[in-house]
N, C-alpha and C positions, 0 to 999 in steps of 0.2 A: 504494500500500500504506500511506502514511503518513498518506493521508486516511480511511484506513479505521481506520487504528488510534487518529487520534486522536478520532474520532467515537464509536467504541465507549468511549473515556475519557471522552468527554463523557458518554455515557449512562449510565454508570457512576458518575460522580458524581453528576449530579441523579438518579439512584437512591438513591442513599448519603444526600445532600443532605434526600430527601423522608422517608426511615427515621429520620433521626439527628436532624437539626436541631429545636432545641426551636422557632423561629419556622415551622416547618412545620407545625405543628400544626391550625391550620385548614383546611390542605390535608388532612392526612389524615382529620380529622375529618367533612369535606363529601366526602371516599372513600366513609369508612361509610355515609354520611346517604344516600348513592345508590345503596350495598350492593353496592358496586364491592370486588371480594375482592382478597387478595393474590396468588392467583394471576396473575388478570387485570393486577392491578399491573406484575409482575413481564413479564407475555409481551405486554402493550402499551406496557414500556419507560416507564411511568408514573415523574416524576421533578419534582423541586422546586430551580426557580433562587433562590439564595438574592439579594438585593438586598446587595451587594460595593460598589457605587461612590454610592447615596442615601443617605442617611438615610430608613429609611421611616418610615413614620407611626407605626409601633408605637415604635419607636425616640427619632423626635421628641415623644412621648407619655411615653418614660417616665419615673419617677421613681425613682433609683437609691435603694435601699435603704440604703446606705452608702457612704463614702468613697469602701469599696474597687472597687463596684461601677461607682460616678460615674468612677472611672481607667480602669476598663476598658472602659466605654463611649467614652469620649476618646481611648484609646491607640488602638484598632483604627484602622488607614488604608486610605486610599480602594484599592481593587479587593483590599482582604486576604480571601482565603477564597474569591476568584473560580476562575468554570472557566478564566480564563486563566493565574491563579496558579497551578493544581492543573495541567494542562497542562505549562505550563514548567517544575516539579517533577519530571514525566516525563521530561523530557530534551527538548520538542518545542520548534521555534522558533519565534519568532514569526512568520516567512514560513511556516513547516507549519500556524499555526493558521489562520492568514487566510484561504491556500487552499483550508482543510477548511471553510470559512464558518463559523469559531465566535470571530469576535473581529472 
């Protein structure tokens, strides 16, 4: 039961992930460009892993506008914002996420 529930969190987040996230953008945008509807989105569990533990290239690429922005790029730490973060927010362990093959 526990593998089942934290699979449905998984897919719940990289749902949430692919809606909310401003670096998703491309993703959703190449959705459109294939005229891939929201519905479909929604009932094929369509979702966006956010990169938690690299620096991606957009990342490595950018050039903070200000100070304040150069701190915030700095302060985030490695796996912040991850499905295993969001997970153990839940209350699940880290033996339940393993088992559910999501870490």
């Amino acid at each position: 039961e526990r593998i089942r529930q934290a699979n449905t969190a998984a897919a719940a987040f990289y749902a949430k992930c692919l809606l909310s996230l401003p670096v998703a953008g491309k993703a959703r945008s190449h959705l459109r460009s294939r005229n891939i509807s929201p519905e479909s989105i929604r009932e094929f569990a369509f979702g966006y892993a956010p990169d938690c533990y690299f620096q991606s290239e957009q990342s490595r690429n950018a050039q903070p506008a200000n100070e304040k922005n150069k701190a915030a790029i700095e302060k985030k730490s490695w796996g912040e914002g991850s499905l295993v973060e969001y997970l153990a927010n839940l209350g699940f362990t880290p033996d339940e996420i393993v088992e559910s093959g999501l870490a």
